[in-house]
N, C-alpha and C positions, 0 to 999 in steps of 0.2 A: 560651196563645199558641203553645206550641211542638206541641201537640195527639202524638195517639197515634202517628203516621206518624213526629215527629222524634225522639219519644223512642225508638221502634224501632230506628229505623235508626242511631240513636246508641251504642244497647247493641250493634247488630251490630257497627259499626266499632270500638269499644270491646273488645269480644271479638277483633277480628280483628288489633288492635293491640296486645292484651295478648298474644297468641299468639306473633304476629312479635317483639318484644319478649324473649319468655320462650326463644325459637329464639338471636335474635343474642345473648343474655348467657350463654348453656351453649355456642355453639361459639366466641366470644373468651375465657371463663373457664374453659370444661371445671366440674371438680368445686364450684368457688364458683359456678360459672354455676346448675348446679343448687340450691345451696344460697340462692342469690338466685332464682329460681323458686320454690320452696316458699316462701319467706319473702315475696313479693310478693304469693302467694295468700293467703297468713295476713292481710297486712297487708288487701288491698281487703276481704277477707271483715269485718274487724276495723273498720272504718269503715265501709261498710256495716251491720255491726251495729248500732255509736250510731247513723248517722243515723237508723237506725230506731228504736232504743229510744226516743231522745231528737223522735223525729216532725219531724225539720228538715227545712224544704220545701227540695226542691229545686230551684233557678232554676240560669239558664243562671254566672251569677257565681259560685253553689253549685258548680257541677262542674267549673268553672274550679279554685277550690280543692283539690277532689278530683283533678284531672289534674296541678298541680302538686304535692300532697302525692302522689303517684306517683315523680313525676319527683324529687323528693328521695329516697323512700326507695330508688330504685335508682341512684341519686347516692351515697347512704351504703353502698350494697354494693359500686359500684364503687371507691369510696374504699379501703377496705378491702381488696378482692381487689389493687389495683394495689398495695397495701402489703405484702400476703404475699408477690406476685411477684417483687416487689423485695430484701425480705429474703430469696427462694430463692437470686435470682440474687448476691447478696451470700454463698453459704453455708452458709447455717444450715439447720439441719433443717426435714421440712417442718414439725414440731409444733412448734419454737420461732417457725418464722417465721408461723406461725397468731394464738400469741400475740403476738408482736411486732407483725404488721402489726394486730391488733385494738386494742394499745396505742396506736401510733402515731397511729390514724386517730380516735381517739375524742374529740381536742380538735376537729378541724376537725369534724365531723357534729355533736358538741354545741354550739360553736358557729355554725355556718352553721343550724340548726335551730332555736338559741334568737333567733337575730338575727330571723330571720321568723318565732317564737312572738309576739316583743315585739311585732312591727309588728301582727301578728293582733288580740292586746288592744288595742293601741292603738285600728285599727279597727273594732272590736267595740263600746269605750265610747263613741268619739264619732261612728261614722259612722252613717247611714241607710240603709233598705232594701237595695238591690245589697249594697251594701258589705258590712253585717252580715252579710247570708248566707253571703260570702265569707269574711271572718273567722273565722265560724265554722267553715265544712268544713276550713277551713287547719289552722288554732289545733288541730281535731281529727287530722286527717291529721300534724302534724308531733309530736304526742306518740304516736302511735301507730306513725310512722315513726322516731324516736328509741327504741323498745323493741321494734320488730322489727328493726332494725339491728344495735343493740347486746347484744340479749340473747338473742332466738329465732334469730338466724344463726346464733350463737357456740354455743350448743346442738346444733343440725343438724353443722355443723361437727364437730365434736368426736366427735359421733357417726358420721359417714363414717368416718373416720379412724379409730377407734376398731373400726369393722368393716372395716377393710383397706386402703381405701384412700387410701395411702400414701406411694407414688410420687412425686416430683416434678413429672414428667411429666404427673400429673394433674391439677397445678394452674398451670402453665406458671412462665416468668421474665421478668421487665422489665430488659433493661440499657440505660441512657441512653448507649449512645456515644456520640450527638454530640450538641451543646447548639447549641441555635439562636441568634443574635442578634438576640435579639427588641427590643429597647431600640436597636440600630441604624437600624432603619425608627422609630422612635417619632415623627418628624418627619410623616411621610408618614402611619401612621395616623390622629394626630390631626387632621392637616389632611383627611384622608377622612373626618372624623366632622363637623368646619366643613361642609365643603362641603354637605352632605348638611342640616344642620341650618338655614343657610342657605337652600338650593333651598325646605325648607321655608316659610323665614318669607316667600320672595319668593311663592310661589306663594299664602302664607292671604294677601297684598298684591293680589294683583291679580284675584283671586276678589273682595275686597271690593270693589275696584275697578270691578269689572262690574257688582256690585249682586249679586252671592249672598254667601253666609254664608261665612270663611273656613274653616270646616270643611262636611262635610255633613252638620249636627246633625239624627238622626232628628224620627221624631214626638213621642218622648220628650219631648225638651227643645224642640221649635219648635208641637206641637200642629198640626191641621191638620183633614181632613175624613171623614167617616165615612161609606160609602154601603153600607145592607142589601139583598138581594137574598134573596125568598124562590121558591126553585127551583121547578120543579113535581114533582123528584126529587131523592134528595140525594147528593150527591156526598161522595167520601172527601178525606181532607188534600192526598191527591196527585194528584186530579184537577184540585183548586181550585188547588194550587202550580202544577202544570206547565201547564194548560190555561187556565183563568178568569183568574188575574193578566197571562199575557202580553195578554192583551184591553183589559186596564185599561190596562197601562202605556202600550201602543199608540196606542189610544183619548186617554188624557190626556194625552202625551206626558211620561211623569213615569217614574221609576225605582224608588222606593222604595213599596211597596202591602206594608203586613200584614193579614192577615187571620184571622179568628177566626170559630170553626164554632159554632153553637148546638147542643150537645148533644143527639141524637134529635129533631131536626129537619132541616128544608131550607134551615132560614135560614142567611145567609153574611154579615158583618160584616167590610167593608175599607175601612183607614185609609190615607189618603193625605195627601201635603202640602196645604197647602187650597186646593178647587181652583173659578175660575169658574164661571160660570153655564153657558157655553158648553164646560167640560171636563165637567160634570156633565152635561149632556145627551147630550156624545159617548159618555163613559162607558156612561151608561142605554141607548143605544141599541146600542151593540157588541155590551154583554153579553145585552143580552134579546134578540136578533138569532139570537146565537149556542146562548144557552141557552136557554129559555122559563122563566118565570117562573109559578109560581102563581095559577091563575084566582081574580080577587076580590083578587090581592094589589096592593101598591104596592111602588115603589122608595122609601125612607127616605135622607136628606141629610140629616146635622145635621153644629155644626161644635164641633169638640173642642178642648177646652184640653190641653198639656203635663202627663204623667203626672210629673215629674219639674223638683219645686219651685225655688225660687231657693234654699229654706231647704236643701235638700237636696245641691243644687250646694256651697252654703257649708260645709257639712258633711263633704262628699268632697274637697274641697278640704283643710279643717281637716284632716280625718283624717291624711290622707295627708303633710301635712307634719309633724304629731307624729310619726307611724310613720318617718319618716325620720329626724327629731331621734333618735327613741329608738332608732332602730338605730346612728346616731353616735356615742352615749352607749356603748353597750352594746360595741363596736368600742373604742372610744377606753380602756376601763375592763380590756378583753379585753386588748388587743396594749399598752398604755401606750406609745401613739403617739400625738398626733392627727392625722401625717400619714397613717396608715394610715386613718382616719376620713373626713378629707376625699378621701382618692384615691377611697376607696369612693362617698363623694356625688359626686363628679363624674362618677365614671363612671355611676351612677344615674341623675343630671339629662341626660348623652347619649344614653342609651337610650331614655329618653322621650320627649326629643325628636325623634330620628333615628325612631321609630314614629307620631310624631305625622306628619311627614313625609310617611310613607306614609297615614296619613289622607289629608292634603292633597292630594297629588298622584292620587294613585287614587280620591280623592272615595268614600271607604269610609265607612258611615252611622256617626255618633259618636253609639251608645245608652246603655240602660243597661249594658252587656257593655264599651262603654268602660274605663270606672272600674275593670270585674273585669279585662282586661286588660292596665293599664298595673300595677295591683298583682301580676298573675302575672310579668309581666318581669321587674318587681321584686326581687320575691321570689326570683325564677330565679336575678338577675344577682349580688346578693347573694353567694348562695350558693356561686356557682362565685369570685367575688371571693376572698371568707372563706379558700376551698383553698388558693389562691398565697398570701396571708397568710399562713396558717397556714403554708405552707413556706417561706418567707422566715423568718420568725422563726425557727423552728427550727434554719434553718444559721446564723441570725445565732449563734445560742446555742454554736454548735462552732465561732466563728470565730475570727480572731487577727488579728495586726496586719501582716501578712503577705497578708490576705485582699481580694482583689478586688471590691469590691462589687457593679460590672456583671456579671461573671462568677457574682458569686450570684445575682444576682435572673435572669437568662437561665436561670441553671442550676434554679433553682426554677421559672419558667415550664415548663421546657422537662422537666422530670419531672413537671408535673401535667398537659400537655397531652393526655396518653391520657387521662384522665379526662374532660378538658373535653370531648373530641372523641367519648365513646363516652356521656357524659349528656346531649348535646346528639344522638346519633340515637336515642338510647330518647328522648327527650320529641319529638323530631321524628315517629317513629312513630305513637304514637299521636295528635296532631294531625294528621296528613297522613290517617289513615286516618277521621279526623272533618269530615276537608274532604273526601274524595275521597266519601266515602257519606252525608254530613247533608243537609239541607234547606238551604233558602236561607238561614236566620237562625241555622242552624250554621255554615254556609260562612264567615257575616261576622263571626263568633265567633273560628272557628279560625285565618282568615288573618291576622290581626295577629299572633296568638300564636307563628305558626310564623314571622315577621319579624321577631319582638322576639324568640324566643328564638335565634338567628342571628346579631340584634345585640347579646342578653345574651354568649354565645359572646366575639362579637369583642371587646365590651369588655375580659371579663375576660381576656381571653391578652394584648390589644395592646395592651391604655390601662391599666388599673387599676395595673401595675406600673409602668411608663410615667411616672405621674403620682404616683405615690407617691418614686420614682427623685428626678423635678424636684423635687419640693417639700421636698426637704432628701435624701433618703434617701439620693444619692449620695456625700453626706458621711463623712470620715472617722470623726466622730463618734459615727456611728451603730453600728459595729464598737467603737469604744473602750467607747461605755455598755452594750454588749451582753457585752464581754470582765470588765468590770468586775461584772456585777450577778453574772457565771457565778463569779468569783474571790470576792466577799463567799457567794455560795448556797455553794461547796465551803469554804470558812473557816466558816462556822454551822456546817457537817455535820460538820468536822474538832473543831471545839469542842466540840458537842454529845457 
């Protein structure tokens, strides 16, 4: 379906965004920039490899997994390098602050990586088709970005350094002057995420309303009509995209038309929603108007059932709420909060919503690339979640009873937000550069993604702390039990 024209023009964009990419992380990190370069190259190379060893097909949900196992692992170099630069500006040498910031950073990438390893399995056992696929490149990509992170960086590193250079200056410094208050709007954000989710549910109301479908579920899941057309010459992927389908859509008054080439022929195969007698005859006549048709041949109509079962629906469904439960689990067992678990799910359940939204109102076709979708957000949202966690805990662990708790949780926002803000335009990159150069069934691929990962973005700075704050975290308590566990861990170590 995606034929030789999408996948070309995919690996250009891809290249072109891996480039741009590998530019903006060596002139905001200088010497780790480069060291995250060589380590990006290892890593695509290094997935790349299995999916070839391992002969995994690749579907458009497939590279979905491989653009987000990307964006993680230059997520875990950012992590990192915002860690050394911080320990400069605190300092320390720059070879202590190497090891430090690699200390530091190695719980949150272990766990923001194992949280969507779990969801990967998860998906892998119980989902179908899309799903699996995805799963799988993930599952792969996140063990391979977990050991070019943490082990091939730390290598290279060590080795710059180790041949000169040494400077400070080569690797810059983070100082947080000022702390935002981000927990002051928390009012105002969350009602921005209502609203939004909301607008949605009015608009799948009054779509059904009219008698369409409240989403615009492709052919995938609504089935529809199929009409062959064999040429008198053959046309390439991108004649048939740019040229032939506007005929169609024209012709039938319809929006959605894929098509499908017959291999070393002239014949041309396009699926449409199902369409009258009287759209098929407009159809037939545009096109063979326009293009001529094969002497002796015919125009073929049949009508197609839905590629994408009930049982399978049921199954993306299932999946995806295990892989939630067990990313909860896996949270709740990590941080021994469950508020930190449930702030996580909520802000989860608002991203998919607030994207589903954008479905809705944009009437953007809900395929099989759906389901890889709303698991990339996911998995995105997660992840940058997990960072502010993980720095909240951490200052809970230095705190006293003296300590502010609004004041931590702002101030932990507010030193992960370079992170947030510099792994949300690397993954912005390379999806902008896959919308800006794909085909039309990339287009519809990449623009949720570059929505949701915008809305993954927002969650995690405005809401996840937000909502962890409400649900108890404001409390005194939560500094007493964190003073207390710090007083029994130094009393074992004194004992021992």
């Amino acid at each position: 379906q995606l034929g030789h024209d999408a996948i070309h023009t995919s690996l250009i964009a891809a290249a072109i965004g891996f480039a741009l990419l590998c530019v903006f992380m060596i002139a905001i990190y200088r010497v780790p920039g480069v060291v995250a370069t060589l380590s990006l190259i290892i890593y695509t190379t290094l997935v790349l490899f299995l999916v070839s060893v391992y002969d995994l097909t690749l579907t458009l949900p497939g590279i979905a997994g491989i653009i987000l196992g990307i964006g993680m692992a230059v997520d875990a170099n950012v992590i990192i390098y915002t860690r050394i630069r911080e320990e400069i500006a605190a300092g320390k040498s720059v070879e202590n602050s190497i090891l430090a910031g690699y200390n530091k950073a190695t719980s949150a990438i272990v766990d923001g990586n194992v949280t969507t390893l779990i969801a990967a399995i998860v998906l892998y056992i119980f989902g179908t088709g899309p799903v699996k696929g995805f799963a799988t490149t993930l599952a792969v990509g996140n063990i391979v970005s977990i050991f070019t992170a943490l082990v091939i960086t730390k290598v290279i590193m060590k080795l710059l350094y180790n041949f000169g250079l040494t400077k400070p200056s080569m690797y810059g410094k983070t100082t947080h002057r000022r702390t935002y208050d981000i927990l002051s709007i928390k009012k105002w954000t969350i009602t921005v995420s209502i609203v939004l989710i909301v607008i949605g549910f009015i608009t799948m109301g009054v779509q059904s309303a009219l008698g369409n479908r409240a989403l615009n579920f492709s052919l995938e899941f609504v089935g529809g009509s199929t009409t062959s057309f064999t040429f008198d010459k053959e046309y390439s992927q991108s004649e048939i995209e740019n040229d032939i389908i506007p005929v169609i859509r024209d012709a039938a008054g319809i929006t959605e038309v894929q098509q499908q080439k017959v291999q070393n022929s002239t014949k041309v195969s396009f699926k449409t929603t199902d369409l009258s007698l009287e759209q098929r005859e407009a159809v037939e006549e545009a096109v063979t108007a326009k293009f001529p048709i094969e002497d002796g041949s015919i125009v073929e109509t049949d009508t197609i059932s839905s590629s994408v079962s009930s049982t399978m629906k049921k199954n993306a469904i299932l999946s995806v709420i295990l892989a939630t439960i067990a990313m909860l689990i896996y949270i709740f067992a990590r941080f021994r909060d469950i508020k930190f678990a449930l702030a996580a799910v909520m802000a989860l359940l608002q991203d998919v919503l607030v994207v589903i939204t954008f479905y809705a109102v944009f009437r953007v076709p809900v395929g099989n690339t759906f389901i890889a979708c709303m698991l990339t957000i996911v998995g995105y949202s997660i992840n940058g979640t997990i960072i502010i966690f993980d720095r909240i805990r951490e200052m809970l662990k230095s705190a006293n009873s003296k300590t502010n708790i609004t004041e931590l949780v702002n101030s932990a926002i507010t030193s992960t937000l370079t992170r947030n803000i510099n792994t949300t335009i690397t993954t912005l990159i390379m999806l902008v550069m896959l919308y800006i150069l794909g085909v039309t069934s990339v287009k519809e691929f990449s623009l949720p993604l570059i929505v949701g990962i915008i809305v993954g973005f927002y969650s995690s700075v405005f809401l996840t702390s937000s909502f962890w704050y409400m649900l108890g975290g404001k409390n005194r308590g939560v500094i007493d039990e964190a003073v207390n566990k710090r007083k029994k861990a130094e009393s074992i170590g004194k004992d021992g």
